[in-house]
KOLTIDREN-922231 format. One line per field, with one value per residue: residue number from 0; residue in three letters; x, y, z of N, C-alpha, C in turn. Coordinates in steps of 0.001 Angstrom, whole numbers. Atoms other than C-alpha are relative to their C-alpha. Example, Ala and Ser with C-alpha at 12.3 -4.5 7.8 and 13.67 -1.06 7.14 Angstrom:
<nodes>
seq = [0|1] $
type = [ala|ser] $
n_xx = [890|-820] $
n_yy = [-1190|-1190] $
n_zz = [0|-60] $
ca_xx = [12300|13670] $
ca_yy = [-4500|-1060] $
ca_zz = [7800|7140] $
c_xx = [900|-770] $
c_yy = [1200|1090] $
c_zz = [0|730] $
</nodes>
This chain:
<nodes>
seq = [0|1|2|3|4|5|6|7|8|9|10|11|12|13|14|15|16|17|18|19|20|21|22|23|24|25|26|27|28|29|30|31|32|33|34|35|36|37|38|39|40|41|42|43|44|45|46|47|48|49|50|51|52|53|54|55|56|57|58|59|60|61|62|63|64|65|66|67|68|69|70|71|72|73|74|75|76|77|78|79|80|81|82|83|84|85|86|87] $
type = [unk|unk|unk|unk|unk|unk|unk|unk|unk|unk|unk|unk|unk|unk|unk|unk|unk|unk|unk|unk|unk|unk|unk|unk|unk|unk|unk|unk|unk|unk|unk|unk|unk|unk|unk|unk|unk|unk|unk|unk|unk|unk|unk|unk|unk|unk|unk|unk|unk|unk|unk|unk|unk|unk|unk|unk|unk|unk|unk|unk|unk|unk|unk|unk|unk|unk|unk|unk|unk|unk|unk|unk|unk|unk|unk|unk|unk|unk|unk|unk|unk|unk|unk|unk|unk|unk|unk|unk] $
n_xx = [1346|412|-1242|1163|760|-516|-109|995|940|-542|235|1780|-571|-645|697|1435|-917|-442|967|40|-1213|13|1259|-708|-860|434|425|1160|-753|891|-51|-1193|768|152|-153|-789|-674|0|-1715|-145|-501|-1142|-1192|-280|-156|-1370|-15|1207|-414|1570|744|1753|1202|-468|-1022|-475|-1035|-657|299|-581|864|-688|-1138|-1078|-493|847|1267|323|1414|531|998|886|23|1515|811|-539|7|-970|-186|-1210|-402|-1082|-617|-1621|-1121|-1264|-597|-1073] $
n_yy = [-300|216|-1127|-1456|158|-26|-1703|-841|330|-906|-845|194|581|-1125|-1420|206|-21|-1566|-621|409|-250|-1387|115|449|-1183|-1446|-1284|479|-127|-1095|-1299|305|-852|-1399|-304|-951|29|-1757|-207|-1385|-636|-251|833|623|1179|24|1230|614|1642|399|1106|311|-1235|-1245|-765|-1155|-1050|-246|-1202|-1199|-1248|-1570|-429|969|1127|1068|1114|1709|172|1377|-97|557|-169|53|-1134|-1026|-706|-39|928|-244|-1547|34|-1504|442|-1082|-52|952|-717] $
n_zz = [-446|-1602|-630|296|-919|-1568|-362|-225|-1383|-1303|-402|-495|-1591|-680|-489|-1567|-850|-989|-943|-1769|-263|-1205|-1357|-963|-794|14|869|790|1027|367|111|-904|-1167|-87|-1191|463|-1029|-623|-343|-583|1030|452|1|1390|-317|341|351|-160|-108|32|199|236|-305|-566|672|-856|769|-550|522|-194|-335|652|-809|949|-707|663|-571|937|32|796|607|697|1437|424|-307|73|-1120|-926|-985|-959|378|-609|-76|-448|-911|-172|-1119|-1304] $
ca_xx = [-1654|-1355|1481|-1424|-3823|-1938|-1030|-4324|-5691|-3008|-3568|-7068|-5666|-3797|-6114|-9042|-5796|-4807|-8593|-8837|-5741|-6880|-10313|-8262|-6444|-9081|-8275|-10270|-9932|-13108|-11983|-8828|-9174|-9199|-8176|-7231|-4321|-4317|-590|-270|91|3573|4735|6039|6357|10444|10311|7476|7575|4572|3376|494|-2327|-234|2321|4730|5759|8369|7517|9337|8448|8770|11357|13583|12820|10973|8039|6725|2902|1478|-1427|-4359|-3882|-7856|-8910|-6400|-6928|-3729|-2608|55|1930|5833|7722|12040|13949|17370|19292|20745] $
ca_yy = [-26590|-28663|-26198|-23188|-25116|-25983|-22272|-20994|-23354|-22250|-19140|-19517|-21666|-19111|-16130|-18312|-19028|-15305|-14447|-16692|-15976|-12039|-13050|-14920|-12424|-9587|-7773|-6661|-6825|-4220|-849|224|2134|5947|7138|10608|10915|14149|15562|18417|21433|22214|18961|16799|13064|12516|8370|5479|1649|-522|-3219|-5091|-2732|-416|2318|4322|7454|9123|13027|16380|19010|22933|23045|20392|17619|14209|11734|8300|8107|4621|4535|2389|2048|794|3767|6362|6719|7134|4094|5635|9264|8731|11845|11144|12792|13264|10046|11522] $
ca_zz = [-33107|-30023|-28553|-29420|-27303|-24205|-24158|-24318|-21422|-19520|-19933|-18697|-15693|-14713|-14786|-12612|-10668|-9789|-9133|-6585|-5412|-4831|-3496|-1000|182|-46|-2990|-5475|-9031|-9520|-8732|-6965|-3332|-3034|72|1154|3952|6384|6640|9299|7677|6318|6587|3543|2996|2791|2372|2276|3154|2718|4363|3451|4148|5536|4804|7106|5973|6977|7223|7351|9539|8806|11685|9922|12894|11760|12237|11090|10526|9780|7661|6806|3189|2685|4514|4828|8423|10910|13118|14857|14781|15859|17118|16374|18909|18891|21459|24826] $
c_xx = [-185|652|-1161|-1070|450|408|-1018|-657|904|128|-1198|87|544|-740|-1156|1163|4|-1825|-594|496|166|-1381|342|-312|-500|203|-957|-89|-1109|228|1334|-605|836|-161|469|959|379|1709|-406|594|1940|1059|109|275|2073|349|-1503|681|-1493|502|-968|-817|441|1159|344|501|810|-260|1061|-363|366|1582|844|-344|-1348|-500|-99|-1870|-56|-1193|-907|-95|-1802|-972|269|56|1673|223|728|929|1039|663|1299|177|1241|631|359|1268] $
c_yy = [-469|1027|996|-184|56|1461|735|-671|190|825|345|-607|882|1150|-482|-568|943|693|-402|235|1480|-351|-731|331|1264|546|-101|804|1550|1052|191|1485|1403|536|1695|130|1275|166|1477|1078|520|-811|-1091|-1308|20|-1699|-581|-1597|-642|-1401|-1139|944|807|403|737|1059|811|1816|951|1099|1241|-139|-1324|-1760|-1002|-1171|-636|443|-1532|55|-1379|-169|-91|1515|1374|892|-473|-1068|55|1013|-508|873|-1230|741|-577|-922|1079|-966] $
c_zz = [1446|1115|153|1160|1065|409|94|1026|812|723|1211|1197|910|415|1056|1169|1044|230|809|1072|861|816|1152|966|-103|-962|-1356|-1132|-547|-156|930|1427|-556|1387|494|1775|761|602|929|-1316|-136|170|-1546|240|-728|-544|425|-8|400|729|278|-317|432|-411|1316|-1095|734|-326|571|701|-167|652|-146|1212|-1293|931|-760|306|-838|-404|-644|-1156|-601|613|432|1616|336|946|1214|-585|1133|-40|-430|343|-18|1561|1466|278] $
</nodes>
C-alpha cells in the first residue's frame, strides 16, 4: 500500500512538474496551433527540420531546381525564402 502511494504522489509531482515546465517555455497545453503555410504554386515540400518554433523546408520546384523556406511554426508566416544554385 505504501509502494501504491508513493506512486500516485509521484505521479502528481510529475504532472504539476511538466505544466510548469510548458508554461515556462510558452507552450500550451490548451489547444494545439493551426497555421496555414503558402507554397508557390507547383512546388512540393521534399524534406523538413525543426527548430524550436521554426521549420525549414526544403522545397521542389516544377523545373527540378530547389529552395529552403523557414517558417514561423506559431504563425505560419515565412522568415526567409533561400534560392540553391548550382557552385561555380
Amino acid at each position: 500500500m505504501m509502494v501504491g502511494f508513493i506512486a500516485v504522489f509521484a505521479a502528481i509531482v510529475y504532472k504539476v512538474n511538466d505544466s510548469s515546465r510548458r508554461a515556462a517555455v510558452g507552450l500550451s497545453t490548451a489547444s494545439p496551433v493551426e497555421a496555414r503555410i503558402a507554397l508557390p504554386p507547383g512546388y512540393r515540400v521534399t524534406a523538413t527540420a525543426l527548430d524550436g518554433d521554426r521549420a525549414l523546408l526544403t522545397l521542389a520546384a516544377p523545373d527540378g531546381s530547389a529552395s529552403l523556406l523557414l517558417v514561423d511554426l506559431a504563425s505560419g508566416a515565412a522568415l526567409g525564402r533561400y534560392t540553391l544554385e548550382p557552385g561555380q
